[in-house]
C-alpha positions in Angstrom: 146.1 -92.7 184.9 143.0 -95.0 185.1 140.3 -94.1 187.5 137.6 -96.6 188.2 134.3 -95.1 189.8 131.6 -97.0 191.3 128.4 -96.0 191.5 126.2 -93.5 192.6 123.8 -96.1 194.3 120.5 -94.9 195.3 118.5 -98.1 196.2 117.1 -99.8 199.3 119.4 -102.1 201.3 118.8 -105.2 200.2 120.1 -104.7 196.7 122.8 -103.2 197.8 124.0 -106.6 199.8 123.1 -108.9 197.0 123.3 -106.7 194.1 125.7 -103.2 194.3 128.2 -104.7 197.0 129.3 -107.7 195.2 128.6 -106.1 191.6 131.5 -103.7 193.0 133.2 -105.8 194.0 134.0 -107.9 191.0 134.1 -104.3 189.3 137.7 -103.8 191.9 138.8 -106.9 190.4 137.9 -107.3 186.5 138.8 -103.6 185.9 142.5 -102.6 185.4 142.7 -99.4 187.6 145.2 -96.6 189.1 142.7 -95.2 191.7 139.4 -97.0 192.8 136.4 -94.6 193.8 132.7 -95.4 195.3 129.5 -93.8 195.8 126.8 -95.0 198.4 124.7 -93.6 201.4 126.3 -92.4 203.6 125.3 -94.7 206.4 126.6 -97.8 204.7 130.4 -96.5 203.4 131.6 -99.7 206.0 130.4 -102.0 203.6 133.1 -101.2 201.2 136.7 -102.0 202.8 137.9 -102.4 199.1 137.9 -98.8 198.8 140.1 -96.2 200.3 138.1 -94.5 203.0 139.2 -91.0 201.7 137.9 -92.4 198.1 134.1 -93.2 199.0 132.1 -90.4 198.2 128.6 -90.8 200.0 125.2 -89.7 198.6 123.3 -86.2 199.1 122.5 -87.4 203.3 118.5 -87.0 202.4 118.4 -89.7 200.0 120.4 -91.8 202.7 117.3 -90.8 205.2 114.7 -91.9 203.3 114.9 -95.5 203.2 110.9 -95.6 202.4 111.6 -94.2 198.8 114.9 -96.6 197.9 113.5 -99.1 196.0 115.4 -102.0 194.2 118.2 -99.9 192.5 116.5 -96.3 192.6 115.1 -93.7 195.0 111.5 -93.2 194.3 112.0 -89.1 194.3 114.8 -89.3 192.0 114.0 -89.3 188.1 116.9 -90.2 185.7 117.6 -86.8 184.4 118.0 -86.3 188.4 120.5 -89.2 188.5 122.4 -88.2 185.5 122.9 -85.2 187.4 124.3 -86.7 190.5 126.1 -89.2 188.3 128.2 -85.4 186.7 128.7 -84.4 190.3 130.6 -87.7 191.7 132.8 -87.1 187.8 133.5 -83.4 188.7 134.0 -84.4 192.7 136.9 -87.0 191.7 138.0 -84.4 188.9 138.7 -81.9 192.2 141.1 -84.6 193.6 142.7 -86.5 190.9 145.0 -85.2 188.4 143.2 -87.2 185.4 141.2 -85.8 182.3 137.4 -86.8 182.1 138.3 -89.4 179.7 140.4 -91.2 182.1 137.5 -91.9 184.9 135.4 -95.4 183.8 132.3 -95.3 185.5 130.0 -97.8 186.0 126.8 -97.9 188.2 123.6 -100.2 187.9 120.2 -100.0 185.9 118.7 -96.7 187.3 115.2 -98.4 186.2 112.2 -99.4 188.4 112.4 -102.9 186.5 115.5 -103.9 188.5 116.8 -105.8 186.3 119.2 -108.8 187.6 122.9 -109.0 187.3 124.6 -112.7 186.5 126.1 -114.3 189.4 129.3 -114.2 187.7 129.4 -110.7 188.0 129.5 -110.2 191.4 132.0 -111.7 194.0 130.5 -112.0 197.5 132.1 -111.6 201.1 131.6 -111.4 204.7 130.6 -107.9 205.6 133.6 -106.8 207.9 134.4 -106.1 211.3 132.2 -103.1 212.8 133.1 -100.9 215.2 129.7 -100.7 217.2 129.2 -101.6 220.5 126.0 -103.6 221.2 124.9 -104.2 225.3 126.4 -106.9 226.9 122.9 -108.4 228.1 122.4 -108.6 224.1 124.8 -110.6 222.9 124.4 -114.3 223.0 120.8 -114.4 222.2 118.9 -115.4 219.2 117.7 -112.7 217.1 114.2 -112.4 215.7 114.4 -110.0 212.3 110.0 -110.5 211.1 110.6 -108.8 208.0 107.7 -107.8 206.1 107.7 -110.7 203.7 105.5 -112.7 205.9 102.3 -111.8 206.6 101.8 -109.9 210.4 99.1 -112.5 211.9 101.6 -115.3 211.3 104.6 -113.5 212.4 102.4 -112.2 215.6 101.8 -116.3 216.4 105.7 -117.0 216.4 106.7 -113.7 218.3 104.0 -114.9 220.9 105.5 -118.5 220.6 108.9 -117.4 221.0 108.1 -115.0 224.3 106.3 -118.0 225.6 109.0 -120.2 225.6 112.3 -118.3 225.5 111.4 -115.0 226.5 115.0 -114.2 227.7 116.9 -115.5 224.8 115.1 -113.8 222.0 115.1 -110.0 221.0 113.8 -108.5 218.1 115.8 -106.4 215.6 115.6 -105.2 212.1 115.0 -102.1 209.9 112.1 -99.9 208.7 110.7 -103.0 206.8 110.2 -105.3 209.8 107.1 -105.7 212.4 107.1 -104.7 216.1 109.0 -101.5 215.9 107.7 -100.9 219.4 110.1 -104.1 220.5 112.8 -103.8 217.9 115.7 -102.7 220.4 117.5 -101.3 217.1 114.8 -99.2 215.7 114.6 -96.9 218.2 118.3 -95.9 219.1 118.6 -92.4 218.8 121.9 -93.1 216.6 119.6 -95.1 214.1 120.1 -93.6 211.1 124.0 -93.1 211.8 124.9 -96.8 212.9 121.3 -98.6 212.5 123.0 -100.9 209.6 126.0 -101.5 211.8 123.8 -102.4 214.4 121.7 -104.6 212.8 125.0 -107.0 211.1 126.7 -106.5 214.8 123.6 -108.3 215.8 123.7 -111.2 213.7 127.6 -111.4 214.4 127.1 -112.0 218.3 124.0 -114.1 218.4 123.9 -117.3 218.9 121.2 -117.9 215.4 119.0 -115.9 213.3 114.8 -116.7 212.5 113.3 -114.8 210.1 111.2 -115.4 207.2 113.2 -116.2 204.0 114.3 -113.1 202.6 117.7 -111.2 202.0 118.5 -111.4 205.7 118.6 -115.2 205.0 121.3 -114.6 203.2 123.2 -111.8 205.1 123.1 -114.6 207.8 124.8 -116.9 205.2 127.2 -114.5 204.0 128.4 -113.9 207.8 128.1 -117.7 208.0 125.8 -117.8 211.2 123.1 -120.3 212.0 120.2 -119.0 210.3 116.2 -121.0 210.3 113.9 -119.2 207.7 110.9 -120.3 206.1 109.5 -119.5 202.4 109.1 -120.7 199.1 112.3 -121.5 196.7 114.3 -123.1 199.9 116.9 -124.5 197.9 118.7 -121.1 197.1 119.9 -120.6 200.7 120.9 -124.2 201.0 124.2 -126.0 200.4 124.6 -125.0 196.4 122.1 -122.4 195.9 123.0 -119.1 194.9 122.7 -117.7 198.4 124.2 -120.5 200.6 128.0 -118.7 200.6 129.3 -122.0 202.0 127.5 -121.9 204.9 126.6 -125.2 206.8 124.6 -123.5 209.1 121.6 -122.6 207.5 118.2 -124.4 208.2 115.2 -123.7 206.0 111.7 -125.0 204.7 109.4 -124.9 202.1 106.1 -122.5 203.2 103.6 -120.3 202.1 101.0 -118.3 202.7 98.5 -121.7 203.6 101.7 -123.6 205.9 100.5 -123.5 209.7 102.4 -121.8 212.0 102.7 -124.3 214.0 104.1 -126.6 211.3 107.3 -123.3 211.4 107.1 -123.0 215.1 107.8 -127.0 215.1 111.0 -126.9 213.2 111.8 -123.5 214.4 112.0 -125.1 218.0 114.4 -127.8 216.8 116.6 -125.2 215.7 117.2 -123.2 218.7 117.8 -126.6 220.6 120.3 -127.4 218.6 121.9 -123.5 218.8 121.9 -123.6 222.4 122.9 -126.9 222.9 126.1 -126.1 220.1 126.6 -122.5 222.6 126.0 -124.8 225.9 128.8 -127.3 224.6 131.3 -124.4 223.7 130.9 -123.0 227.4 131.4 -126.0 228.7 134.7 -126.1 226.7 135.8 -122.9 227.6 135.2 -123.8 231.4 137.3 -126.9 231.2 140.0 -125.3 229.9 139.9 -122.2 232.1 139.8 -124.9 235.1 143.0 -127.0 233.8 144.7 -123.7 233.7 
């Protein structure tokens, strides 16, 4: 028997979309295996529908918790003598279930180094995250989602989120995680199920909007990857568009070259073009659905 095992992953979020994930991924395919096992947090096991359920074996829940120490690929807390240790407990944990020797189990997890060091992108197969299972309000779905991550600076994010309220108030909310702005608005932040479902709220968001802003970042690219429309702002443009490493074969994405000197007006100019043409391309599918319901 041949077991393949996956992991432990320790890091922050966003190398676990465009590093771990599809690193893993490719792992499920290149490796010859008998029985396939992963370990992440514990909040973010739906990520991996590649594994067996009863084979993903989640992370000590206080690493999980901490999101401000995961950093890159590590946990801030967590030396690598630490990690070897946890690396000997996921062994001895599949050990308990299968009947395999140690040599049998290949293990492979990334760089536990603060360098993060990149993997090529021929080592990682990406796909759509999957279906989740959360329920978002009804009143929230349809809208465009605001994610001001903290990649842009706050005074320029504070114009736009003023901007945006001024002119569609009631088709813009505000979401994201413990590295966005506006917590006090962010209708995600403070669930009370946060740290249970906060990840599965945050891609059921994108998945029932009608677009995405944000500044260009990873969530740029989750909005690829789940190919919704998606305007962002940044420097290096060119890797979320049509052939860039983070495009994913979306058509939908809309981005510009800016940094810290562009005028927020200059975004807010292009940004408005965007969500006319979302809600004219969500107006039109009505419209569709309302003719058809009538000749019915």
């Amino acid at each position: 028997m041949k077991v393949l095992a996956i992991g432990p992953y320790l890091g922050n979020w966003e190398e676990e979309i465009l590093t771990f994930r599809p690193y893993a991924r490719w792992l499920a395919e290149a490796v010859e295996w008998d029985k396939i096992y992963l370990s992440t947090h514990v909040n973010r096991l739906f990520l991996y529908d590649f594994v067996p359920e009863e084979n993903i074996i989640p992370v000590f829940q206080q690493f999980s918790r901490d999101e401000e120490n995961q950093k890159g690929y590590i946990h801030n807390k967590i030396t690598k003598k630490d990690f070897q240790l946890i690396l000997r407990t996921f062994k001895e944990k599949i050990l308990e279930v299968e009947n395999c020797n140690r040599k049998d189990i290949e293990i492979h997890h990334l760089s536990y180094s603060k360098n993060t060091p990149p993997y090529s992108i021929y080592n990682k197969i990406f796909e759509e995250i999957p279906n989740i299972t959360v329920e978002i309000p009804k009143k929230h779905e349809n809208k465009i989602i605001f994610i001001p991550a903290k990649q842009e600076k706050l005074e320029k994010l504070a114009y736009i989120n003023n901007w945006l309220k001024s002119c569609y108030n009631d088709d813009v909310i505000i979401v994201g995680s413990g590295d966005t702005w506006f917590s006090k608005e962010n209708v995600i932040l403070n669930k009370i199920d946060y740290f249970e479902n906060g990840w599965k709220y945050l891609i059921q968001y994108i998945m029932k909007s009608k677009g995405v802003i944000c500044p260009m970042c990873y969530w740029t690219s989750i909005a690829n990857l789940q190919n919704k429309p998606v305007f962002s702002w940044g420097l290096n443009p060119g890797q979320y568009r049509e052939g860039g490493i983070y495009n994913f074969g979306s058509n939908k994405v809309s981005v510009i070259p800016a940094d810290d000197d562009t005028s927020p007006d200059i975004i807010i100019q292009n940004m408005g073009r965007f969500i006319s043409e979302v809600q004219g391309i969500c107006r039109g599918k009505k419209s569709k659905r309302s003719q058809k319901d009538s000749s019915n």
